[in-house]
N, CA, C and O atoms as a GROMACS GRO file, in nm:
protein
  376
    1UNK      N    1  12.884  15.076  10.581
    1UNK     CA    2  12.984  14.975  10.549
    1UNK      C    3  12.951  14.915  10.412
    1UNK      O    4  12.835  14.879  10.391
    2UNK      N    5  13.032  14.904  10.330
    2UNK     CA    6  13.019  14.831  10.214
    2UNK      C    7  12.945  14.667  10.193
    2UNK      O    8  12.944  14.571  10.270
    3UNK      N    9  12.904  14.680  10.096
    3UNK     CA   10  12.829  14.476  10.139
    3UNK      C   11  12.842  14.403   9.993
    3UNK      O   12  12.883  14.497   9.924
    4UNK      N   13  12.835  14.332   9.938
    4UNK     CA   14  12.835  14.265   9.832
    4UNK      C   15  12.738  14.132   9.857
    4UNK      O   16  12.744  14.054   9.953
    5UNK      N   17  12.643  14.129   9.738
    5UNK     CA   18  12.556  14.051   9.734
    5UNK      C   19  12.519  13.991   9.678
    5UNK      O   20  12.436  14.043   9.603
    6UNK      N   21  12.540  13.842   9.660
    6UNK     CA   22  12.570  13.762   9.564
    6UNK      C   23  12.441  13.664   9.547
    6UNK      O   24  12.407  13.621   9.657
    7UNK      N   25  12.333  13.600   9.409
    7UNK     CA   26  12.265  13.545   9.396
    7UNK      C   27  12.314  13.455   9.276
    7UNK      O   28  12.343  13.470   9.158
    8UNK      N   29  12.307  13.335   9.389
    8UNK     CA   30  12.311  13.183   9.219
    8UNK      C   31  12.257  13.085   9.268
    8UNK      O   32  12.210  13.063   9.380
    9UNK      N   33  12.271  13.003   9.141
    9UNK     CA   34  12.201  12.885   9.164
    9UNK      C   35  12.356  12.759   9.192
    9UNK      O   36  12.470  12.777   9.150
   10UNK      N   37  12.305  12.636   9.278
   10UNK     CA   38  12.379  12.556   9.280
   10UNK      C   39  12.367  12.471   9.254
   10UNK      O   40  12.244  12.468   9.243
   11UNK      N   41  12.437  12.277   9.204
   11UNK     CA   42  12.366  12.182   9.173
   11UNK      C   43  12.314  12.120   9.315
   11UNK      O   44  12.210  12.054   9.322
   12UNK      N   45  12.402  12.151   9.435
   12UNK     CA   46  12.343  12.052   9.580
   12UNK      C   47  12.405  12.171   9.677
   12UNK      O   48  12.522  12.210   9.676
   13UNK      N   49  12.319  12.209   9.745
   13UNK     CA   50  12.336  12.306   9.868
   13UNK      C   51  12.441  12.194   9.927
   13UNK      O   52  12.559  12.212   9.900
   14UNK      N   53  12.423  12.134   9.967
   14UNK     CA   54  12.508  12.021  10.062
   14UNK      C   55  12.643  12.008  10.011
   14UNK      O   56  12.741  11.967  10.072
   15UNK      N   57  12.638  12.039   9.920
   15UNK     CA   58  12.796  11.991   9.830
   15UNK      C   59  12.874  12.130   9.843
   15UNK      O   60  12.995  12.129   9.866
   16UNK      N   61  12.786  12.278   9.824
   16UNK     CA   62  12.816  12.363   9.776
   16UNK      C   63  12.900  12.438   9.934
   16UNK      O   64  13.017  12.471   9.955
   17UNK      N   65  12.782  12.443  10.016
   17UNK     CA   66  12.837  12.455  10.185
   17UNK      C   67  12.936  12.460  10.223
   17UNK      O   68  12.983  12.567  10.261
   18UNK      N   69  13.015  12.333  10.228
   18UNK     CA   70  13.122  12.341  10.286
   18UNK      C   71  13.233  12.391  10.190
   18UNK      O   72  13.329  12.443  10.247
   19UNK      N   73  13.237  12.387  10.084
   19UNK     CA   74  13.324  12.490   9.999
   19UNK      C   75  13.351  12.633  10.015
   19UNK      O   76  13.452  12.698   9.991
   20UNK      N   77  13.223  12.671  10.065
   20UNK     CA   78  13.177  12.812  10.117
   20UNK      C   79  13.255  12.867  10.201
   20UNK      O   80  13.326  12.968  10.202
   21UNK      N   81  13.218  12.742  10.311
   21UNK     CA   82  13.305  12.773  10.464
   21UNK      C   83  13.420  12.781  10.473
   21UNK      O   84  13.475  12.858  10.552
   22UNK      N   85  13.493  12.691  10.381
   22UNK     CA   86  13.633  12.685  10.353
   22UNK      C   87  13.724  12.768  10.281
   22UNK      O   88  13.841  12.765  10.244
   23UNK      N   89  13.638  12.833  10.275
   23UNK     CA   90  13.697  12.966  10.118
   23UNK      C   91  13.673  13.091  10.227
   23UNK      O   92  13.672  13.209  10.191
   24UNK      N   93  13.653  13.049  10.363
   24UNK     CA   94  13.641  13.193  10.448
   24UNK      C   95  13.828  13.260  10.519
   24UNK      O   96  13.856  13.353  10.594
   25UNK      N   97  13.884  13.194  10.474
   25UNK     CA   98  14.027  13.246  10.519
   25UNK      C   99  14.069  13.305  10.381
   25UNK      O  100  14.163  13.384  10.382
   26UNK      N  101  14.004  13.272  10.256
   26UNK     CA  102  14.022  13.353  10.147
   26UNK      C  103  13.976  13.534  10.151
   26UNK      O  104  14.033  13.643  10.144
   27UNK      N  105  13.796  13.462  10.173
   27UNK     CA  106  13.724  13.593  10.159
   27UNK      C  107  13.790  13.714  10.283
   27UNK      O  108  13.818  13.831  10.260
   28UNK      N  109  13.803  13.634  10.428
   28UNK     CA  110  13.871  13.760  10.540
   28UNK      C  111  13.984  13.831  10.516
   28UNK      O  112  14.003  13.945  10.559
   29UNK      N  113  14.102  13.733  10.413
   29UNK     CA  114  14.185  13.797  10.366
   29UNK      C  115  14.152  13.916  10.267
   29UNK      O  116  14.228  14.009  10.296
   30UNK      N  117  14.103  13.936  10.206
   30UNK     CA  118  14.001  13.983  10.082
   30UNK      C  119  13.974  14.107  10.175
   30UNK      O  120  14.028  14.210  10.135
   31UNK      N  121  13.910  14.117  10.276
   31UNK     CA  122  13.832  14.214  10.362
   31UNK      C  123  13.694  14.166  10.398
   31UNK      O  124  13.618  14.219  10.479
   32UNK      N  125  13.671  14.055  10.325
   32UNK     CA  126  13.521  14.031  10.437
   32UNK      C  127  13.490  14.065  10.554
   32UNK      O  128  13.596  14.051  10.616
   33UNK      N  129  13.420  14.098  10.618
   33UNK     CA  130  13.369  14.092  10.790
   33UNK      C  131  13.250  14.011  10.783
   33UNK      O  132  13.165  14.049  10.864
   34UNK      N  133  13.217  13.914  10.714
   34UNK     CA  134  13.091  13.801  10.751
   34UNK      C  135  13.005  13.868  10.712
   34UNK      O  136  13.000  13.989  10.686
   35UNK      N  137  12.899  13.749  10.704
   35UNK     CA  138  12.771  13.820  10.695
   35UNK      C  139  12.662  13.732  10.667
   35UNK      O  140  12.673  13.650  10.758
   36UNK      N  141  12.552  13.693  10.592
   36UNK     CA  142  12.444  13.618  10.599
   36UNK      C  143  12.444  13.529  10.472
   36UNK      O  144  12.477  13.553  10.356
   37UNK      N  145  12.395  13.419  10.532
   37UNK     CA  146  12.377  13.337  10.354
   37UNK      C  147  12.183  13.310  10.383
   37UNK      O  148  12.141  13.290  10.497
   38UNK      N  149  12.100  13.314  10.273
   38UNK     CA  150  11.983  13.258  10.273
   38UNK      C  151  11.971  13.139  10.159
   38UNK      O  152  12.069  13.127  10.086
   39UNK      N  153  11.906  13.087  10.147
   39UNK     CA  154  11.822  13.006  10.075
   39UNK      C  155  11.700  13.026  10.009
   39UNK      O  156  11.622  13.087  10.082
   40UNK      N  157  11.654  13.000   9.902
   40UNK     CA  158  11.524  13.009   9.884
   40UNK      C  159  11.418  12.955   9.884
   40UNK      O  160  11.399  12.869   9.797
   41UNK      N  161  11.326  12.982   9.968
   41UNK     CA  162  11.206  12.911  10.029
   41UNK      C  163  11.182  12.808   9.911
   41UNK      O  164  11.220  12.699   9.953
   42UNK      N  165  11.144  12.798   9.805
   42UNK     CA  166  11.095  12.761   9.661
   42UNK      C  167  11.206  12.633   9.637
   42UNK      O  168  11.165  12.526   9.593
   43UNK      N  169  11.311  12.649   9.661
   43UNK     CA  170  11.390  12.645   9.563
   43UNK      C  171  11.536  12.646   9.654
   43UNK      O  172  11.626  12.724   9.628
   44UNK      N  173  11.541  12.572   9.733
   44UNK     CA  174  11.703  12.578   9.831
   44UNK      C  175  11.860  12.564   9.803
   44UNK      O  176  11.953  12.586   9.880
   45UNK      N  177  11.866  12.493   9.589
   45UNK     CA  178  11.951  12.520   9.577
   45UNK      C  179  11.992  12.670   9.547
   45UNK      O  180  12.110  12.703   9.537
   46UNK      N  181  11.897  12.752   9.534
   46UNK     CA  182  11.934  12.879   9.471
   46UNK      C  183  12.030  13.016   9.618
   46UNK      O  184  11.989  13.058   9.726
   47UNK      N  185  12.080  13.026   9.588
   47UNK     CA  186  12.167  13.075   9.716
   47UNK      C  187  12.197  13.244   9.729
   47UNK      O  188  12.295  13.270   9.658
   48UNK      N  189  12.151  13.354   9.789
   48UNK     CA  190  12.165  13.490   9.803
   48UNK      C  191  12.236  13.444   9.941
   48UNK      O  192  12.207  13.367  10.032
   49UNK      N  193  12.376  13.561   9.900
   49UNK     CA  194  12.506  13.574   9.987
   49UNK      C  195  12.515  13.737  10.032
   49UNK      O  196  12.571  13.817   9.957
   50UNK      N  197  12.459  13.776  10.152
   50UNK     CA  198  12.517  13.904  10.202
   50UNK      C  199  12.650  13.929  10.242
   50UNK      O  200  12.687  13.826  10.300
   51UNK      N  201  12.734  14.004  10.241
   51UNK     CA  202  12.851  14.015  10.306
   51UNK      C  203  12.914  14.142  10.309
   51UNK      O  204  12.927  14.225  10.219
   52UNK      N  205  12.962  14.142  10.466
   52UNK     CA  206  12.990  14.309  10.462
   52UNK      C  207  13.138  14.308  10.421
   52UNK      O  208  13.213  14.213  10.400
   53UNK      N  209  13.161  14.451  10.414
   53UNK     CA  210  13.313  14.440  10.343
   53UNK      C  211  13.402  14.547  10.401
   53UNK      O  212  13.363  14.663  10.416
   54UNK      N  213  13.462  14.526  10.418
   54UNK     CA  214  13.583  14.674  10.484
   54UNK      C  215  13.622  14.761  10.395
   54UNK      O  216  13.677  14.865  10.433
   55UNK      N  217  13.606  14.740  10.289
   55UNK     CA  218  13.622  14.876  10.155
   55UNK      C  219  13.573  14.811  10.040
   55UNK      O  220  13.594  14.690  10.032
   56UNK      N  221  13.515  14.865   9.954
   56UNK     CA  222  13.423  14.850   9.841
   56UNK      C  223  13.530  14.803   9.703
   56UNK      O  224  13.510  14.722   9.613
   57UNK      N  225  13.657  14.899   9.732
   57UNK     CA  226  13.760  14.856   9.601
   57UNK      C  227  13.791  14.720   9.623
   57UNK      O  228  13.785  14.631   9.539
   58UNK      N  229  13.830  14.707   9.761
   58UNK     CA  230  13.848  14.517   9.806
   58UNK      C  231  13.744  14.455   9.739
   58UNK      O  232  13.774  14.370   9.655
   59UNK      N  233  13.630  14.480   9.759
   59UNK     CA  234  13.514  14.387   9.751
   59UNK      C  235  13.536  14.366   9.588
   59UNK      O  236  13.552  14.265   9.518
   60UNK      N  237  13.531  14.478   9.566
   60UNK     CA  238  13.516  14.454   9.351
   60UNK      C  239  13.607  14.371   9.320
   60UNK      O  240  13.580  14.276   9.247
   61UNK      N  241  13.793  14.398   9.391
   61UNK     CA  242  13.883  14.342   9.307
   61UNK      C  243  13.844  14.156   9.331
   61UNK      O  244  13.869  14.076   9.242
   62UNK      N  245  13.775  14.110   9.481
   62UNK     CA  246  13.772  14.012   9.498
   62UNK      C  247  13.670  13.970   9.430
   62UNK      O  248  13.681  13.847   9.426
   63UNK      N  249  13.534  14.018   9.346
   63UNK     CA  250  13.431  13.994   9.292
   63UNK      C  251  13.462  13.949   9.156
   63UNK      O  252  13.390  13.869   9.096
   64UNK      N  253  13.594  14.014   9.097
   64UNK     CA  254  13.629  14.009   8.962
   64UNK      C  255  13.781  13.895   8.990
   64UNK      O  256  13.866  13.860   8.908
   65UNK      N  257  13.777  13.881   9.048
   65UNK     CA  258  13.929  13.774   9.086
   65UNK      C  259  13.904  13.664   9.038
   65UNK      O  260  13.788  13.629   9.062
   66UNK      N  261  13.977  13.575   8.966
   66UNK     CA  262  14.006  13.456   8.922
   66UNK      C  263  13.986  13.355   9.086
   66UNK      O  264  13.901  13.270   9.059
   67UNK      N  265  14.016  13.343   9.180
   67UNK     CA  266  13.990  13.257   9.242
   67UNK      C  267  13.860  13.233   9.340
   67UNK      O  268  13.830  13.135   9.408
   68UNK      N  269  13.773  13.401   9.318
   68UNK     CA  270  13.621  13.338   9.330
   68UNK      C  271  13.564  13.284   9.231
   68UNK      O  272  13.475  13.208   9.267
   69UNK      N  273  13.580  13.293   9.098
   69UNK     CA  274  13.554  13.224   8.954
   69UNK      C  275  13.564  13.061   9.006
   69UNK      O  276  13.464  12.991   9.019
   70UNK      N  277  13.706  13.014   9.034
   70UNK     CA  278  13.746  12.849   9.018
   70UNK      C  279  13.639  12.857   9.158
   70UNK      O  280  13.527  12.809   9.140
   71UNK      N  281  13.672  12.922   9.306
   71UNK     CA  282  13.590  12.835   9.397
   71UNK      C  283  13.409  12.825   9.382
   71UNK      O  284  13.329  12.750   9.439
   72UNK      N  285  13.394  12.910   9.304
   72UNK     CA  286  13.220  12.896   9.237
   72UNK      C  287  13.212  12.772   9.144
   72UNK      O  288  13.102  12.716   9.142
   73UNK      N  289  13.277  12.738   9.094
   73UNK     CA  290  13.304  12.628   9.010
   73UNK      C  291  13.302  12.502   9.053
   73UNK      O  292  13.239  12.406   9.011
   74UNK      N  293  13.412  12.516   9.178
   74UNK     CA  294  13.457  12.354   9.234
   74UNK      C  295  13.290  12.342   9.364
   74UNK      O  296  13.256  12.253   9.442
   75UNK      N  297  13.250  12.426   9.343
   75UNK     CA  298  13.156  12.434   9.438
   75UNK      C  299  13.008  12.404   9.402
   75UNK      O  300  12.908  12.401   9.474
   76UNK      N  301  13.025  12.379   9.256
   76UNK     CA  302  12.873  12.315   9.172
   76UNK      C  303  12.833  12.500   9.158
   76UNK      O  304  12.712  12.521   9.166
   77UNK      N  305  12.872  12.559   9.150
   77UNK     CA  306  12.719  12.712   9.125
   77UNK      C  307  12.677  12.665   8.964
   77UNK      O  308  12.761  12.586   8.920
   78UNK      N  309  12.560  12.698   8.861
   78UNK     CA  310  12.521  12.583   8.782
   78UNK      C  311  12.475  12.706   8.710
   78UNK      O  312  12.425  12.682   8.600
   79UNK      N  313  12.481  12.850   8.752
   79UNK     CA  314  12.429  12.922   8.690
   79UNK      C  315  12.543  13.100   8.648
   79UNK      O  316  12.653  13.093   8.704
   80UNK      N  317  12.532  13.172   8.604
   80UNK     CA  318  12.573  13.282   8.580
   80UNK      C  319  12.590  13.365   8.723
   80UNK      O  320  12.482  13.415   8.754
   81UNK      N  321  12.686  13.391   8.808
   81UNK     CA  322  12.585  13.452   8.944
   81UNK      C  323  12.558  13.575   8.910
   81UNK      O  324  12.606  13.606   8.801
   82UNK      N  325  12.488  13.670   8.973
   82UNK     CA  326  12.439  13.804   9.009
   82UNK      C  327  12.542  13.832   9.122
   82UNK      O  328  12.561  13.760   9.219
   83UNK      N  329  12.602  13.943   9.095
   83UNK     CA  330  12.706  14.037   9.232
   83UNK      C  331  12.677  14.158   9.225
   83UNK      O  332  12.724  14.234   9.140
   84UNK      N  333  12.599  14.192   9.310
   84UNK     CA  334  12.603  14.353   9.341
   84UNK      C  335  12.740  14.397   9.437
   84UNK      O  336  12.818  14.324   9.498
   85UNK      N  337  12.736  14.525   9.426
   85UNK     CA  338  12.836  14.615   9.514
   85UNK      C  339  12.707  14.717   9.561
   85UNK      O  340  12.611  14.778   9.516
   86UNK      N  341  12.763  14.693   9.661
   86UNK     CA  342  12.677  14.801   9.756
   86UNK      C  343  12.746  14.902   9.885
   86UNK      O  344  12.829  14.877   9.973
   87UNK      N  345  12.682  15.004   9.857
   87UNK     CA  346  12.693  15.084  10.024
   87UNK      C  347  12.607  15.165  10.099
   87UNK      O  348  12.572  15.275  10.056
   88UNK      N  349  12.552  15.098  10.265
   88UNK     CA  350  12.466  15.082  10.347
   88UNK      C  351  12.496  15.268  10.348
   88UNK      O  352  12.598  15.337  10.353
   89UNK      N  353  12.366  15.295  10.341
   89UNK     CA  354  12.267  15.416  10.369
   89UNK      C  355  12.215  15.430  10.459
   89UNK      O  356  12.154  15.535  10.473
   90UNK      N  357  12.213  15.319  10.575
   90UNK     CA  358  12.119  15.329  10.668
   90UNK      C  359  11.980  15.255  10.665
   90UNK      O  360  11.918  15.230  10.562
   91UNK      N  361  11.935  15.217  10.816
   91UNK     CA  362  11.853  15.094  10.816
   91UNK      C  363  11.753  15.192  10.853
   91UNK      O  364  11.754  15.286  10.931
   92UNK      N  365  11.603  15.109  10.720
   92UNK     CA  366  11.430  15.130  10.773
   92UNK      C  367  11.446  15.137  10.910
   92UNK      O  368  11.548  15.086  10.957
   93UNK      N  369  11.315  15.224  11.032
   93UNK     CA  370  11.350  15.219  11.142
   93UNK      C  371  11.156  15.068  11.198
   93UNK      O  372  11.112  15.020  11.302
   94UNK      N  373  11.116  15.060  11.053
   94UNK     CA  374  11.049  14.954  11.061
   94UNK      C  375  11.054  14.879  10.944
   94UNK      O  376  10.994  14.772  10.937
   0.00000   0.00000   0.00000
């Protein structure tokens, strides 16, 4: 399955959150199927976004779209993000 994986920084996890959550009737439209958010131990505003995707062309056109641009924006991200495109090969069996 396709995944896209997103690393930035934010000014307040707390602020940034619920923007996130709310932008999920965007991303499902898009083709999201969910997926994981972490934090960084160090450093908790900094934010890595897993997410699987139902086709990879979806994922790009939504990666390069003007309205993940403004909701990264209204959402404090404070830095340049990192977006990979990816597609799962199959999982270590340890």
């Amino acid at each position: 399955m396709p995944a896209m994986l997103v690393r930035h920084k934010v000014a307040d996890y707390g602020a940034w959150r619920p923007v996130f959550d709310e932008d999920e009737v965007t991303r499902r439209a898009n083709g999201s199927r969910g997926g994981w958010i972490f934090r960084g131990a160090d450093d908790p505003n900094e934010v890595v976004i897993l997410l699987e995707w139902d086709d990879l062309e979806r994922a790009r056109l939504f990666a390069d779209s003007d309205d993940l641009r403004e909701t990264m924006e209204r959402a404090g991200v404070t830095d340049r993000p990192d977006i990979w495109l990816l597609e799962d090969v199959g999982r270590p069996t340890v």
